[in-house]
PDB file of N, CA, C and O in Angstrom:
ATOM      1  N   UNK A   1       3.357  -9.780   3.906  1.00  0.00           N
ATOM      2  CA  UNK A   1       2.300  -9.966   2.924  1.00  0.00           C
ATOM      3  C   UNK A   1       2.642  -9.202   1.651  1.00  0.00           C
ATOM      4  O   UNK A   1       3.656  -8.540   1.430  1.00  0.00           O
ATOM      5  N   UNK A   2       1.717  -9.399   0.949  1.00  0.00           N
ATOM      6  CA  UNK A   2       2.440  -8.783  -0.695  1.00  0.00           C
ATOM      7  C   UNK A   2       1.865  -7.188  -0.613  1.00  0.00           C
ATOM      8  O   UNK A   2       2.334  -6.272  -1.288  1.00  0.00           O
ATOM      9  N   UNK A   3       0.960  -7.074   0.173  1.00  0.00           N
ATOM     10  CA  UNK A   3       0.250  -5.648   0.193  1.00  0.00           C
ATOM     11  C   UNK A   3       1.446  -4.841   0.964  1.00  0.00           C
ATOM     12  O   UNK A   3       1.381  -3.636   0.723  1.00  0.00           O
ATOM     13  N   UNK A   4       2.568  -5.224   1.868  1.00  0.00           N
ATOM     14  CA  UNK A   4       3.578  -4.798   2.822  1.00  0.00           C
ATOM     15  C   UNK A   4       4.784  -4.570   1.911  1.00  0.00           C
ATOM     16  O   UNK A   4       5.656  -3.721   2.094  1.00  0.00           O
ATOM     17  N   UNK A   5       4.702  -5.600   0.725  1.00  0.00           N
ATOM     18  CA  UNK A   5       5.728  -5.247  -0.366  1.00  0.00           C
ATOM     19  C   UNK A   5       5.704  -4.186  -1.281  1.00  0.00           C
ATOM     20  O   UNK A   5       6.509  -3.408  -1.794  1.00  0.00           O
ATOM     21  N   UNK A   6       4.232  -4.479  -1.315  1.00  0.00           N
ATOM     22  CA  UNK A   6       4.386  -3.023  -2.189  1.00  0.00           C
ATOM     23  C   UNK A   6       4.319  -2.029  -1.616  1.00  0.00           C
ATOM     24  O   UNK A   6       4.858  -1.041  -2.116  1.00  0.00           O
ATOM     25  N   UNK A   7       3.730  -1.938  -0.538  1.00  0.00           N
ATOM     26  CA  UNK A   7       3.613  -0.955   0.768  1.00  0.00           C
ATOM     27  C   UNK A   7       5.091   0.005   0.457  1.00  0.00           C
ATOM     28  O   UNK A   7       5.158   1.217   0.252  1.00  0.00           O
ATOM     29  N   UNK A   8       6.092  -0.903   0.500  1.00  0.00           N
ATOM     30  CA  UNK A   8       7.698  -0.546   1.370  1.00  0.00           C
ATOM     31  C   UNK A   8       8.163  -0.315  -0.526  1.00  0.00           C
ATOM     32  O   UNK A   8       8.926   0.612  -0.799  1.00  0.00           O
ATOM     33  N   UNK A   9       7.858  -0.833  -1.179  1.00  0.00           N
ATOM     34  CA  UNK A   9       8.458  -0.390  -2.373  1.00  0.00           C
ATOM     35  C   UNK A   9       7.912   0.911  -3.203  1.00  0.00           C
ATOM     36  O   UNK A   9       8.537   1.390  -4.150  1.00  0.00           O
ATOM     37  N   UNK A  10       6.836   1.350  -2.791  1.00  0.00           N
ATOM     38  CA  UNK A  10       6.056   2.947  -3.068  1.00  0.00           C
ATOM     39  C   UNK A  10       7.248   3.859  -2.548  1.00  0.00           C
ATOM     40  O   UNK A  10       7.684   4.851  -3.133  1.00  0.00           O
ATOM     41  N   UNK A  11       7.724   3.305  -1.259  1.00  0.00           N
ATOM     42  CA  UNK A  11       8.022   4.278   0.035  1.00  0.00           C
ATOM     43  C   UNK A  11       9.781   4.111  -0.875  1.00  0.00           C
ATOM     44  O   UNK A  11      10.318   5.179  -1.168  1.00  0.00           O
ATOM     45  N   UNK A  12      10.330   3.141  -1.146  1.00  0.00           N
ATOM     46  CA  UNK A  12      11.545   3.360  -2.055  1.00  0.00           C
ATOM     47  C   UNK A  12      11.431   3.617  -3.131  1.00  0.00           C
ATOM     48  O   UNK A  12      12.576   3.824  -3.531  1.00  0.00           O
ATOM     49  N   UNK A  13      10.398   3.820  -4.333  1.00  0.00           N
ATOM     50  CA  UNK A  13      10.540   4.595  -4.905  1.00  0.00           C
ATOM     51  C   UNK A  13      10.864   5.485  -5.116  1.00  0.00           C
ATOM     52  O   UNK A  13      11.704   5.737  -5.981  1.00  0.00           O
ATOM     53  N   UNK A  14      10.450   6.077  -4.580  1.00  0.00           N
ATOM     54  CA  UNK A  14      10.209   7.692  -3.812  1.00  0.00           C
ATOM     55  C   UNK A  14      11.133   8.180  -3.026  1.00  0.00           C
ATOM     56  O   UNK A  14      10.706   9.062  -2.281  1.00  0.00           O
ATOM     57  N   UNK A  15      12.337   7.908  -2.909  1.00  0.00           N
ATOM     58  CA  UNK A  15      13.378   8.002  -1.937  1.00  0.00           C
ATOM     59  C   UNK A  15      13.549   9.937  -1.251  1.00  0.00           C
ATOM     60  O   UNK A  15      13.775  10.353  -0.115  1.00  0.00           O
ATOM     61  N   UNK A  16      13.367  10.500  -2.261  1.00  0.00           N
ATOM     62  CA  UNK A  16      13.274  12.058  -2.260  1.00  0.00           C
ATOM     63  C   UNK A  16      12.253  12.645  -1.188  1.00  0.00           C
ATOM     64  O   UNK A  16      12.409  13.783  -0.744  1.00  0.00           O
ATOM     65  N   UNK A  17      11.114  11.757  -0.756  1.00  0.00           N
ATOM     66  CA  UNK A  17      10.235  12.132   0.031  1.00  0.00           C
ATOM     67  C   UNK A  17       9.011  12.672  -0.413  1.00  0.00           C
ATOM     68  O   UNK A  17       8.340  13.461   0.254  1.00  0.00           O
ATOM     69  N   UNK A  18       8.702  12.236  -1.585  1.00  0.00           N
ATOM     70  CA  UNK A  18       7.668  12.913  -2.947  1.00  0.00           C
ATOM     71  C   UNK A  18       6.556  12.263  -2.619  1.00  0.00           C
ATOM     72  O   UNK A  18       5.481  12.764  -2.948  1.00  0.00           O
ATOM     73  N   UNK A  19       6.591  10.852  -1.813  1.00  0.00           N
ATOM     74  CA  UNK A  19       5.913  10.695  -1.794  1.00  0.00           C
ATOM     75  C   UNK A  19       5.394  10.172   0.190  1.00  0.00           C
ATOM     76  O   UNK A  19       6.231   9.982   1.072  1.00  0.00           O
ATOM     77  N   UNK A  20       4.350  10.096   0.320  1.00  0.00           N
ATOM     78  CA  UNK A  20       3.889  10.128   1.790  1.00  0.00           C
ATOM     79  C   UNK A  20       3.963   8.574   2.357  1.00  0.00           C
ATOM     80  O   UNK A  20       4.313   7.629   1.651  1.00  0.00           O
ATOM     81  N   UNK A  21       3.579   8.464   3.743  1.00  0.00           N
ATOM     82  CA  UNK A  21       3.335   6.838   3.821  1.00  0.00           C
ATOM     83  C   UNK A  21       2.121   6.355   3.700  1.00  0.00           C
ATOM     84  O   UNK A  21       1.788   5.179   3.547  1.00  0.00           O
ATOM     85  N   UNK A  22       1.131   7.786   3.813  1.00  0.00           N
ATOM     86  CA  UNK A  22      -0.391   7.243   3.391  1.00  0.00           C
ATOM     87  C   UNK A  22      -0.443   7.416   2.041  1.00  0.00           C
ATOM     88  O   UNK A  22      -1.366   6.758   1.561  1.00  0.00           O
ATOM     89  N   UNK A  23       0.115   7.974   1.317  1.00  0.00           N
ATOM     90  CA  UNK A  23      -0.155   7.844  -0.314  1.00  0.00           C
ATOM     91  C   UNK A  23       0.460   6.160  -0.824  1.00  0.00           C
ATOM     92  O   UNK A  23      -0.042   5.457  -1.701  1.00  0.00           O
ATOM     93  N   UNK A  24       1.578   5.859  -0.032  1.00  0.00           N
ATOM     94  CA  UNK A  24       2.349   4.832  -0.512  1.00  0.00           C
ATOM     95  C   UNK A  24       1.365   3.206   0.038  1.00  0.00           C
ATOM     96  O   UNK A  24       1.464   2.041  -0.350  1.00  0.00           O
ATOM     97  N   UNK A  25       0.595   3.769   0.927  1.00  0.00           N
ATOM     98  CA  UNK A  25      -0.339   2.565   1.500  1.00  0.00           C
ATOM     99  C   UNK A  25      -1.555   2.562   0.084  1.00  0.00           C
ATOM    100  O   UNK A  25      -2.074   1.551  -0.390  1.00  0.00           O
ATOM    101  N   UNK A  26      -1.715   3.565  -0.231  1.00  0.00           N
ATOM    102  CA  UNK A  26      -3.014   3.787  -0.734  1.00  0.00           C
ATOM    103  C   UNK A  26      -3.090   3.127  -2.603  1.00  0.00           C
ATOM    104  O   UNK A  26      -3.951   2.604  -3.311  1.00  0.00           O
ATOM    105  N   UNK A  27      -1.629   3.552  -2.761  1.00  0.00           N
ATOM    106  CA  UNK A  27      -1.217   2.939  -4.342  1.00  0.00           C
ATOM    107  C   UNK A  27      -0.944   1.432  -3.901  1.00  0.00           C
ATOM    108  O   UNK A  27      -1.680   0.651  -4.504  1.00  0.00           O
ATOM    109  N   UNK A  28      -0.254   0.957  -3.190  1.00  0.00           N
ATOM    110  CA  UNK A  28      -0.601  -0.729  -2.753  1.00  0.00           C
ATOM    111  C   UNK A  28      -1.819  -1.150  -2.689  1.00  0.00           C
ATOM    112  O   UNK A  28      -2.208  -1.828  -3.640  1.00  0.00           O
ATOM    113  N   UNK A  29      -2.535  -0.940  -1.837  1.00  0.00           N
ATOM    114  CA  UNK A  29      -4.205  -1.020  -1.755  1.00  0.00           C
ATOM    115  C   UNK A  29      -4.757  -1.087  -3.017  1.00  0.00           C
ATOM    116  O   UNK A  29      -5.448  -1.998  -3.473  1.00  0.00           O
ATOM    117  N   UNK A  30      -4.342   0.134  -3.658  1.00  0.00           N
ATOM    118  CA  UNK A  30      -5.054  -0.416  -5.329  1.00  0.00           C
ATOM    119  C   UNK A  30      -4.421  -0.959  -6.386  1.00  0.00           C
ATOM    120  O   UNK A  30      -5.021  -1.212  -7.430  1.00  0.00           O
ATOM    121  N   UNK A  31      -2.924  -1.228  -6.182  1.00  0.00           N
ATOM    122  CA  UNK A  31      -2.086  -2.372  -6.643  1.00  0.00           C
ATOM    123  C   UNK A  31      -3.117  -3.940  -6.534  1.00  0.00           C
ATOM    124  O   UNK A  31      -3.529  -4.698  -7.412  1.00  0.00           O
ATOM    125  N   UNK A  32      -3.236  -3.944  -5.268  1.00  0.00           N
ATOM    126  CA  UNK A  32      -3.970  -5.258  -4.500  1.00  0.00           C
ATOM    127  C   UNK A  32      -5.101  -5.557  -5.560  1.00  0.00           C
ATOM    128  O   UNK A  32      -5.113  -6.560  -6.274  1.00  0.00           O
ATOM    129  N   UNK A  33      -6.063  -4.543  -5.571  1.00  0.00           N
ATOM    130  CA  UNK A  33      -7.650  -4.460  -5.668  1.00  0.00           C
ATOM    131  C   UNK A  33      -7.675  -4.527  -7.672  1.00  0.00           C
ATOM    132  O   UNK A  33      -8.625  -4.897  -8.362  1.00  0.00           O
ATOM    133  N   UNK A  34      -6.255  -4.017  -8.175  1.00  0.00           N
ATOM    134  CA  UNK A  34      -6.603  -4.852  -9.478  1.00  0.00           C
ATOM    135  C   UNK A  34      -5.831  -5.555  -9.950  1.00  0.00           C
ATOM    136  O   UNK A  34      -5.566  -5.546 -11.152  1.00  0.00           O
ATOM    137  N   UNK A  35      -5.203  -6.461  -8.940  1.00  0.00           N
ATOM    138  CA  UNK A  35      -4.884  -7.566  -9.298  1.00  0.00           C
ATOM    139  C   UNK A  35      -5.520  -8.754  -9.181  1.00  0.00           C
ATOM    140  O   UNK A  35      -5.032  -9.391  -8.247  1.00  0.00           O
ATOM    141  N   UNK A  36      -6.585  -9.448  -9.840  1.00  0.00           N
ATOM    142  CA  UNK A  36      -7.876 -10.269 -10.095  1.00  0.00           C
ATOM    143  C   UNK A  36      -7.675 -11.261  -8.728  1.00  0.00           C
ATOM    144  O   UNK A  36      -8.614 -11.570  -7.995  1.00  0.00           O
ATOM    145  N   UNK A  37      -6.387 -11.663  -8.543  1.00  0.00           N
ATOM    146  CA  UNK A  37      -6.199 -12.774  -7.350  1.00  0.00           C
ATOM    147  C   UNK A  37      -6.095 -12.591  -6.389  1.00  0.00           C
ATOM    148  O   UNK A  37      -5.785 -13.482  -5.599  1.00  0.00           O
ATOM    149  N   UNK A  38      -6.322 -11.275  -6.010  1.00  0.00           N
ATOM    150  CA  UNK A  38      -6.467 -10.414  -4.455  1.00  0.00           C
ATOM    151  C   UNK A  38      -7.581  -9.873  -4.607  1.00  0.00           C
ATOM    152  O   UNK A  38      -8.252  -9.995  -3.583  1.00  0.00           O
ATOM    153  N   UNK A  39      -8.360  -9.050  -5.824  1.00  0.00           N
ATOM    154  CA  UNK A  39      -9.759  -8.055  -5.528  1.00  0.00           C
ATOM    155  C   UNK A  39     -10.582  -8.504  -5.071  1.00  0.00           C
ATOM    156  O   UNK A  39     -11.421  -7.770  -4.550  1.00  0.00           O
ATOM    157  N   UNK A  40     -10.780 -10.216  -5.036  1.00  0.00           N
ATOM    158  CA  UNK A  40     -11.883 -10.876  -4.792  1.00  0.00           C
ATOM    159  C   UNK A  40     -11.669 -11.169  -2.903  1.00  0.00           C
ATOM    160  O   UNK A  40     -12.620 -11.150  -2.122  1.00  0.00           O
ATOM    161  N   UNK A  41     -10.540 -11.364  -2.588  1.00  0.00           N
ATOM    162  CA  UNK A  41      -9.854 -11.530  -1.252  1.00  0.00           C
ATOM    163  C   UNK A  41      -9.737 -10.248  -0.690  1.00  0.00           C
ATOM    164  O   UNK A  41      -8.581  -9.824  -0.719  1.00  0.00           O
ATOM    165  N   UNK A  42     -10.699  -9.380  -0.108  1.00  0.00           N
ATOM    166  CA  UNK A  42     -10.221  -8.259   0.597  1.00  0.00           C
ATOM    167  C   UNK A  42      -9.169  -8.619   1.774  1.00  0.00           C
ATOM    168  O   UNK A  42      -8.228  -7.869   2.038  1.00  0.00           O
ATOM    169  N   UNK A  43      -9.399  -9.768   2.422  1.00  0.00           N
ATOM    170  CA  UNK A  43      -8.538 -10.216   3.830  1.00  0.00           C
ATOM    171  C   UNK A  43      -6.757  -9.951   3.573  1.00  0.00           C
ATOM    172  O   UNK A  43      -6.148  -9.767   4.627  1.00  0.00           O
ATOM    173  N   UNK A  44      -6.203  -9.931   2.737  1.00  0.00           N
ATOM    174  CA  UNK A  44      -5.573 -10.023   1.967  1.00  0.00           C
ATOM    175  C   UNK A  44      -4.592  -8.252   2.302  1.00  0.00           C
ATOM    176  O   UNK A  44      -3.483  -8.110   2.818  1.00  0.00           O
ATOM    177  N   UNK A  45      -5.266  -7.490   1.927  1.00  0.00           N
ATOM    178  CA  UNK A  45      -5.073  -5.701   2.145  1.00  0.00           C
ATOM    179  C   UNK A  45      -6.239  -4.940   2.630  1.00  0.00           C
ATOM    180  O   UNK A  45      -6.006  -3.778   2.963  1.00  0.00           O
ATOM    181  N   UNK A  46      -7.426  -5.362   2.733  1.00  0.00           N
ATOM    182  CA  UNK A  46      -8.465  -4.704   3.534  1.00  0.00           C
ATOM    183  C   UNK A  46      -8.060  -3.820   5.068  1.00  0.00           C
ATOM    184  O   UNK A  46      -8.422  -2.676   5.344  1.00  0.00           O
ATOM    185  N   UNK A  47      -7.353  -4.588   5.779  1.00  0.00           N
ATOM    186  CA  UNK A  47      -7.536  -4.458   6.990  1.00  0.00           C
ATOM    187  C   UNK A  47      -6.590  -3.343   7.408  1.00  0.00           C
ATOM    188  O   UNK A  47      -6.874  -2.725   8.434  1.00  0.00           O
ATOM    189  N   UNK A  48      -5.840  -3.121   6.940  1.00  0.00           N
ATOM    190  CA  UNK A  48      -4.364  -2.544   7.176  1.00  0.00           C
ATOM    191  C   UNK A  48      -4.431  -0.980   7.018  1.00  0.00           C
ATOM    192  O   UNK A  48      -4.623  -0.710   5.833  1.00  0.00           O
ATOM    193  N   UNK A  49      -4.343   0.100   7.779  1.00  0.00           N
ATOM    194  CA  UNK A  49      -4.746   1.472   8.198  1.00  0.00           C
ATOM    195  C   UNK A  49      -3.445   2.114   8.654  1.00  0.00           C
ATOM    196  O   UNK A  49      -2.584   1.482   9.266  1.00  0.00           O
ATOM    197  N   UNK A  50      -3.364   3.125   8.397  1.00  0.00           N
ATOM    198  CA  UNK A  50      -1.918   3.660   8.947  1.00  0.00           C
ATOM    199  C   UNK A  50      -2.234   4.362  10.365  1.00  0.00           C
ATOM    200  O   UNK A  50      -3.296   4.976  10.466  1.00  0.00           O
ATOM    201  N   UNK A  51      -1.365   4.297  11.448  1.00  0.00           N
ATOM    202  CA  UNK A  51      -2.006   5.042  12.448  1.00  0.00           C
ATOM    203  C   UNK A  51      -0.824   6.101  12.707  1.00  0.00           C
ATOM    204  O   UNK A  51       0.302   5.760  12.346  1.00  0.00           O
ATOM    205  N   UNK A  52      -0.975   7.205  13.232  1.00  0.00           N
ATOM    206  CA  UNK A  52      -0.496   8.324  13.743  1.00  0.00           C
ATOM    207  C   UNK A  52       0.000   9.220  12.178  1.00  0.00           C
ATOM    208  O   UNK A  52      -0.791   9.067  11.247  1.00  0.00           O
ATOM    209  N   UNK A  53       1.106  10.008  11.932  1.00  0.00           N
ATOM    210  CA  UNK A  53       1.594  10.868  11.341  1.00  0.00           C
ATOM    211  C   UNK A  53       1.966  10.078  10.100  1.00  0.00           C
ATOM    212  O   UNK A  53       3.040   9.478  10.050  1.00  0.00           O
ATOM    213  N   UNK A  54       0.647  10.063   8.579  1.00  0.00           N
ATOM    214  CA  UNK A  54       0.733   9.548   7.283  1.00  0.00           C
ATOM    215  C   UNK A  54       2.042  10.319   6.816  1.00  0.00           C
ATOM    216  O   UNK A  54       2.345  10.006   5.665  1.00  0.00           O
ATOM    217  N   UNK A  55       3.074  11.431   7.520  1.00  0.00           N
ATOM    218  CA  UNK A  55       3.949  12.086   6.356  1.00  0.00           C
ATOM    219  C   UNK A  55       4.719  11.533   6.035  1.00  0.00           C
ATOM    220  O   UNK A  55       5.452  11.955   5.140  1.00  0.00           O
TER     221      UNK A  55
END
């Protein structure tokens, strides 16, 4: 999904480790939410939660 793309491209940004996997979920999520053709579609990135160790 496109929320998984940007998901994984936060996480390569960041190659140094600067940044987390719950921070890198969380800037996708609001990648998603203002982009007009997803904010209205929560189904889309709504659902998706990180489980165990966000580091």
């Amino acid at each position: 999904t496109r929320l998984m793309e940007a998901f994984h491209r936060h996480l390569l940004i960041s190659k140094s480790g600067a940044i987390t996997k719950a921070e890198a979920l969380r800037q996708a999520s609001i990648e998603m939410m203002r982009d007009p053709q997803y904010r209205s579609q929560p189904f889309y990135w709504a659902g998706f939660v990180l489980i165990g160790d966000g580091l």
